[in-house]
C-alpha positions, -999 to +999 in steps of 0.1 A: -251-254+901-240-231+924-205-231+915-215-221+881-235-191+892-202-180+913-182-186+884-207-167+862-210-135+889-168-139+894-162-129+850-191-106+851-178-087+882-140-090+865-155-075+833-170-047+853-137-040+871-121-045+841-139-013+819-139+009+852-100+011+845-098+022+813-072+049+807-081+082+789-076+083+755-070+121+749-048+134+734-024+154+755-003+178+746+012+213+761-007+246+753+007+262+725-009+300+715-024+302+684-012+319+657-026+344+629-038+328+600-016+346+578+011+338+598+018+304+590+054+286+573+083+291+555+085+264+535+081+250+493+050+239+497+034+274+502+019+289+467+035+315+450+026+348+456+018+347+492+044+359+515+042+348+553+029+374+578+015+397+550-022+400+555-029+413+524-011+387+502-034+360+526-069+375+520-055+374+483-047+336+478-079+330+497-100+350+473-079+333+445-086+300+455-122+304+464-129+315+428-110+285+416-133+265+436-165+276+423-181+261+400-200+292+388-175+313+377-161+278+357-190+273+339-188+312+324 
């Protein structure tokens, strides 16, 4: 009987240890500054009509695609 209580406390206490050790699971990575939203890529897969760094053209497409979004103005 008592050898089954030691063996009982022994995996509870190795289970214990066990979670204390647990590494982080972050994510780390180096700081990086953000950027301005207009300020984004260079790439195909922007939409055409909006050039990069132009804050103008940005607020454009944004308008643009939150009408297209809207159900409201669809339905008119």
């Amino acid at each position: 009987m008592m050898k089954k209580i030691s063996l009982i406390a022994l995996v509870a206490t190795s289970f214990t240890l066990a979670a204390c050790s647990e590494k982080p699971q972050g994510v780390v990575a180096a700081k990086k500054g953000d950027e301005k939203s207009h300020v984004a890529a260079d790439n195909n897969y922007v939409v055409k009509g909006w050039t990069s760094g132009d804050p103008a053209s940005w607020e454009k497409q944004l308008k643009t695609r939150s009408l297209g979004q809207d159900d409201y103005v669809k339905s008119k």
